[in-house]
N, CA and C atoms as a LAMMPS dump frame, in Angstrom:
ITEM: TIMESTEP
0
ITEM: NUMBER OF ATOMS
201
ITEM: BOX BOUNDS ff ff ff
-5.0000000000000000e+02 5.0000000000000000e+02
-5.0000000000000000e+02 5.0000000000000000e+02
-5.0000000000000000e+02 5.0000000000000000e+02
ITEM: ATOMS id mol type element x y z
1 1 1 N 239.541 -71.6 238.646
2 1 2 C 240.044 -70.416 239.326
3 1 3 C 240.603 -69.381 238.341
4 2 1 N 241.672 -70.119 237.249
5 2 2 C 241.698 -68.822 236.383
6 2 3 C 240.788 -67.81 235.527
7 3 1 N 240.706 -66.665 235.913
8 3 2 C 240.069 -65.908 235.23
9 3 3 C 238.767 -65.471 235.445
10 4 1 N 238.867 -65.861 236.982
11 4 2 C 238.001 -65.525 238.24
12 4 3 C 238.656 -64.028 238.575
13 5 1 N 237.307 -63.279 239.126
14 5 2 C 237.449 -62.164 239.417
15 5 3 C 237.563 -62.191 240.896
16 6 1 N 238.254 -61.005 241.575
17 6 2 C 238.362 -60.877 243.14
18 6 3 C 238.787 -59.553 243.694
19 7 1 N 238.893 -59.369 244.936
20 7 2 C 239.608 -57.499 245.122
21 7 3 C 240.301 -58.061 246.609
22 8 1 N 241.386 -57.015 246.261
23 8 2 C 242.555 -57.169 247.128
24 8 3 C 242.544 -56.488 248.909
25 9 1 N 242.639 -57.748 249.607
26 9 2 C 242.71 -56.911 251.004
27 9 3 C 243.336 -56.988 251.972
28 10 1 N 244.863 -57.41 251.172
29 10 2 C 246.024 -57.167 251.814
30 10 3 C 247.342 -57.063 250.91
31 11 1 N 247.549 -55.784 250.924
32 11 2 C 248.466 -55.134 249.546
33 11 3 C 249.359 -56.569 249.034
34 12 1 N 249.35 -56.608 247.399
35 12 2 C 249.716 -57.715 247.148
36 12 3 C 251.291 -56.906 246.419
37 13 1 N 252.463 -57.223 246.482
38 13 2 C 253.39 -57.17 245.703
39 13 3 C 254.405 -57.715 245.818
40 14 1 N 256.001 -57.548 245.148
41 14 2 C 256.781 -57.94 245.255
42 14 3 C 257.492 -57.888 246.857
43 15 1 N 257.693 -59.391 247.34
44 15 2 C 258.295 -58.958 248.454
45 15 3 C 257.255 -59.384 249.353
46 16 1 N 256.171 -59.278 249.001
47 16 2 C 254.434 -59.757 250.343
48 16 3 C 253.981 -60.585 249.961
49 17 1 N 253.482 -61.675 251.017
50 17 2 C 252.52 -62.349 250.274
51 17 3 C 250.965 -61.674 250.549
52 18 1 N 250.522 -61.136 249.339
53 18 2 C 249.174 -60.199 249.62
54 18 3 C 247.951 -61.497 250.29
55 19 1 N 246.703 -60.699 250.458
56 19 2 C 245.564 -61.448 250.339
57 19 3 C 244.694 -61.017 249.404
58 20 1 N 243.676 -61.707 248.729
59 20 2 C 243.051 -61.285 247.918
60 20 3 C 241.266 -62.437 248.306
61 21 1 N 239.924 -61.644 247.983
62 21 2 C 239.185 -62.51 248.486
63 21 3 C 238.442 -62.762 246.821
64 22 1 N 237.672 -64.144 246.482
65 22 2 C 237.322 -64.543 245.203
66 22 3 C 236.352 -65.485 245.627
67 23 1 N 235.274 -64.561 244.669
68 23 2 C 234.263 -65.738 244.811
69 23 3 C 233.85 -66.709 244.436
70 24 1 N 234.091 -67.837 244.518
71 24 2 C 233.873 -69.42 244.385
72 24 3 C 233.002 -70.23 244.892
73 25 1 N 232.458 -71.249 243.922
74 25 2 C 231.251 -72.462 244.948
75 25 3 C 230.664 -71.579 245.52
76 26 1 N 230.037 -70.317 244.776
77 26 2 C 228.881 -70.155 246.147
78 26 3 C 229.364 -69.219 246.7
79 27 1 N 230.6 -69.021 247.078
80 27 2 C 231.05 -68.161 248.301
81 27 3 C 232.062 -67.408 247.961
82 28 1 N 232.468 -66.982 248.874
83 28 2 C 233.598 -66.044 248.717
84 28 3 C 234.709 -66.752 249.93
85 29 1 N 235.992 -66.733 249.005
86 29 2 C 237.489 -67.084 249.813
87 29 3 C 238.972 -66.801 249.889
88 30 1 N 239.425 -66.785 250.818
89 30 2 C 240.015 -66.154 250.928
90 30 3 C 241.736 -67.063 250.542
91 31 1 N 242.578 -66.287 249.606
92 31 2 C 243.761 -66.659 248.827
93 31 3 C 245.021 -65.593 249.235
94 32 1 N 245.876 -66.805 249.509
95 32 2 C 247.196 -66.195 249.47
96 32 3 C 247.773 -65.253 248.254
97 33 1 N 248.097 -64.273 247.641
98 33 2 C 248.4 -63.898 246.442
99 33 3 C 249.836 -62.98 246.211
100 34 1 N 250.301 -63.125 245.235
101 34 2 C 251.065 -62.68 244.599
102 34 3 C 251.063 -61.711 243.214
103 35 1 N 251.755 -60.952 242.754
104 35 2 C 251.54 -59.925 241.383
105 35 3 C 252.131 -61.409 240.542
106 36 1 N 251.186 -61.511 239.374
107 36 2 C 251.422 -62.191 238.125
108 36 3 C 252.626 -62.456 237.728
109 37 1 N 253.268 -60.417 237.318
110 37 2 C 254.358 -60.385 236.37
111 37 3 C 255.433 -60.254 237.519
112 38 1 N 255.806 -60.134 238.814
113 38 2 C 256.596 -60.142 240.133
114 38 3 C 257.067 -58.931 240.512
115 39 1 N 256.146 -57.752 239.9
116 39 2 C 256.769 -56.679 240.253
117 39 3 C 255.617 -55.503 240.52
118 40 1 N 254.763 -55.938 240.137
119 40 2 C 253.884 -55.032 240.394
120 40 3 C 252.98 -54.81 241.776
121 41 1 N 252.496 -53.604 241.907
122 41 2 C 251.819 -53.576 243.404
123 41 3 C 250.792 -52.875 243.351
124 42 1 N 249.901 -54.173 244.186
125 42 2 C 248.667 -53.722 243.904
126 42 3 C 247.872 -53.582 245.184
127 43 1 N 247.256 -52.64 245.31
128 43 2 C 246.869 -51.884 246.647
129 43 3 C 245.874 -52.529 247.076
130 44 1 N 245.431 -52.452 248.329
131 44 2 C 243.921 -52.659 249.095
132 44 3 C 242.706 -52.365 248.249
133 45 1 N 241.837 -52.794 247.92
134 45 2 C 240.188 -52.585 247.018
135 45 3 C 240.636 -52.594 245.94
136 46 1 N 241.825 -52.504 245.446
137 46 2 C 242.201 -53.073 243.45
138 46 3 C 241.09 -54.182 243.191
139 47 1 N 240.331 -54.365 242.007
140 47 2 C 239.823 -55.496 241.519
141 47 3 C 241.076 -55.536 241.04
142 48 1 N 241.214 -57.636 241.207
143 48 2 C 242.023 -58.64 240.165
144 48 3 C 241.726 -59.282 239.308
145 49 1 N 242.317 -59.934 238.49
146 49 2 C 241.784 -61.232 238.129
147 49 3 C 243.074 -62.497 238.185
148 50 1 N 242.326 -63.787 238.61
149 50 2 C 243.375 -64.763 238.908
150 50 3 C 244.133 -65.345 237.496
151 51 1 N 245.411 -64.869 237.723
152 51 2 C 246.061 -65.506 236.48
153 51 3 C 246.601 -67.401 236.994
154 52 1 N 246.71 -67.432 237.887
155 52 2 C 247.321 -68.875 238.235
156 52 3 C 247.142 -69.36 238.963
157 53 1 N 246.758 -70.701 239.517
158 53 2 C 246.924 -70.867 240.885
159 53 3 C 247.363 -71.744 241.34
160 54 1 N 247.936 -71.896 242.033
161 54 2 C 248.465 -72.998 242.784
162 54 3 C 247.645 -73.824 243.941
163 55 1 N 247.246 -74.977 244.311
164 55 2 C 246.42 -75.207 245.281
165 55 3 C 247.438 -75.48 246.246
166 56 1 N 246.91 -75.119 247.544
167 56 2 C 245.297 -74.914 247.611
168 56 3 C 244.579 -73.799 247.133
169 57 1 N 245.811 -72.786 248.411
170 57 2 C 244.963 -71.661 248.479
171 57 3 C 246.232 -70.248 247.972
172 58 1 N 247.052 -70.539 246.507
173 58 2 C 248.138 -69.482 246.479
174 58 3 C 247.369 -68.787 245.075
175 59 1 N 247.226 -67.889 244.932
176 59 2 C 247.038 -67.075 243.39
177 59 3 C 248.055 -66.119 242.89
178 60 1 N 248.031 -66.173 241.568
179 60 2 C 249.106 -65.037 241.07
180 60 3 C 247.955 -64.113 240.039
181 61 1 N 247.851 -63.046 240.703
182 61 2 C 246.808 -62.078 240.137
183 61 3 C 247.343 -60.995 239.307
184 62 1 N 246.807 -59.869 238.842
185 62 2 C 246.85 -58.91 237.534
186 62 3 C 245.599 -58.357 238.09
187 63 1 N 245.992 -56.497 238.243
188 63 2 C 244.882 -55.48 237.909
189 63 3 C 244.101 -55.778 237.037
190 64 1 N 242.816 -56.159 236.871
191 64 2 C 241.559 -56.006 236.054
192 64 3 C 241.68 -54.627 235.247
193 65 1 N 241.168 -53.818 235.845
194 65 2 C 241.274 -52.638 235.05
195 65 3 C 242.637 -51.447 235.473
196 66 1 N 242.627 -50.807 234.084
197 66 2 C 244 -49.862 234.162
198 66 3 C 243.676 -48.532 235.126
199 67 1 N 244.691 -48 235.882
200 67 2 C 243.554 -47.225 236.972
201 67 3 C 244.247 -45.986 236.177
């Protein structure tokens, strides 16, 4: 899972638990998520990438690219 790519589609930040969807095995699924560093916020259609995860289904993500 780390360092899997995904895009956000339920604002992820401090304070929310976002959603974010990543494609895995084949498919695409859907993860509980959180900002990496705990402060950052990251909007609806942001690409991520998964910095951590917790199973099952929790990720702690980071903007891919700088917007």
């Amino acid at each position: 899972m780390v360092g899997l790519m995904g895009r956000v589609t339920g604002t992820v930040g401090p304070g929310l638990v976002g959603e974010v969807i990543v494609r895995v095995r084949g498919g695409a699924e859907h993860f509980l998520a959180h900002p990496a560093d705990g402060r950052s916020r990251i909007t609806t259609g942001t690409v991520v990438m998964v910095m951590e995860h917790l199973p099952p289904r929790t990720v702690y993500v980071t903007a891919a690219y700088d917007s």
